[in-house]
C-alpha positions in Angstrom: 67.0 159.5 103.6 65.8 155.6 103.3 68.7 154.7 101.6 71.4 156.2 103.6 74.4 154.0 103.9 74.1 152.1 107.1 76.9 151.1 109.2 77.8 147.4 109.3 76.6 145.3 112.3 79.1 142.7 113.8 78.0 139.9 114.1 78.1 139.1 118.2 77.9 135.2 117.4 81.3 135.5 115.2 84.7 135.8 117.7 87.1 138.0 116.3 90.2 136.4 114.5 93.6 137.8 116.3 96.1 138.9 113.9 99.4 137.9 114.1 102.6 139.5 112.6 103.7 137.3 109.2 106.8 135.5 109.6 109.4 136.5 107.8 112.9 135.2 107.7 116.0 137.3 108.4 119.2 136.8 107.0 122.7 138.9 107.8 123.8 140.9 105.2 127.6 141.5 105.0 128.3 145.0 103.8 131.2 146.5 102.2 132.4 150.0 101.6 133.2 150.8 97.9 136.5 151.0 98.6 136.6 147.5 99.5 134.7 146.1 96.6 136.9 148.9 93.9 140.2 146.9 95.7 139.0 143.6 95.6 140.8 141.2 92.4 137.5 139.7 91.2 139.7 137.6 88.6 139.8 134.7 91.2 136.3 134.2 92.7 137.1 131.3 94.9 137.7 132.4 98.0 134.2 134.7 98.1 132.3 131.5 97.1 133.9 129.6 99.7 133.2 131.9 102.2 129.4 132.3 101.0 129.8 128.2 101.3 131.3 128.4 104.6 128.6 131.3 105.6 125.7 128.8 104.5 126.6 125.8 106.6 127.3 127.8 109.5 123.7 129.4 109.0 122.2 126.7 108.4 123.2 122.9 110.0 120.8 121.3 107.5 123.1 122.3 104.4 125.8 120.0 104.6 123.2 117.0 105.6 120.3 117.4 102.9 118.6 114.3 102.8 117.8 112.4 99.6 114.7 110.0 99.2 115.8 106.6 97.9 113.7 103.6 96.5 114.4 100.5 97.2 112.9 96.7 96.6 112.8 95.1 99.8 111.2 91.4 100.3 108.2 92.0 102.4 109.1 89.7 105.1 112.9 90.7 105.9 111.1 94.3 106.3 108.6 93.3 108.3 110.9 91.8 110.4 112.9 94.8 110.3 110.5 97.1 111.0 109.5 95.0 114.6 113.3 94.6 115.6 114.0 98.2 115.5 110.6 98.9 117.1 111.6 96.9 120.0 114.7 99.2 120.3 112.0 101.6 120.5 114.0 103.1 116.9 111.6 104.2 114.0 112.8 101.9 111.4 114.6 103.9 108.7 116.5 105.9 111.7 118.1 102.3 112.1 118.6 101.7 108.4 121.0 105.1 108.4 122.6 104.1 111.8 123.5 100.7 110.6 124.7 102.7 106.9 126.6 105.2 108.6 128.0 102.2 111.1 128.9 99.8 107.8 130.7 103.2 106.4 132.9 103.7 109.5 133.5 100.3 109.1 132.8 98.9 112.4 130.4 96.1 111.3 
């Protein structure tokens, strides 16, 4: 009985990873009987993908504002400059470069 099958050792050196639960993301889930989906008119969808829209942005604040990566030539000194007048407003520089966008749009400067 040499070769019986010997029970692994753990290793006392090694900690034990903890385990944690895997994230997982919940969304709602509207139900509706069959009644209600044998009476709906599904000739005009608009209204259900307006409310799906509607049901999106109020899930999520981020859908309405996605942000878009630009590129843009700017003369190396004029940002320079830029970049140490809004860090002595203590404003990371392209947060200032949408404050003063969104300020030119609403039209006070």
């Amino acid at each position: 009985m040499r070769n019986a099958a010997k029970k692994p050792t753990k290793n006392p050196k090694k900690k034990a990873k903890p385990t944690q639960p895997a994230k997982s993301i919940t969304r709602p889930v509207q139900l509706a009987s069959k009644a209600q989906l044998i009476a709906q008119d599904l000739d005009d969808v608009t209204p259900i993908v307006q409310f799906l829209e509607d049901f999106r942005n109020m899930m999520d604040p981020r859908a309405r504002h996605k942000s878009k990566p630009i590129s843009i030539k700017i003369p190396e000194p004029m940002l320079a400059a830029f970049k140490y007048k809004a860090s002595q407003e203590k404003t990371p520089y392209q947060t200032m470069i949408k404050t003063l966008m969104a300020e030119w749009l609403a039209g006070s400067r």
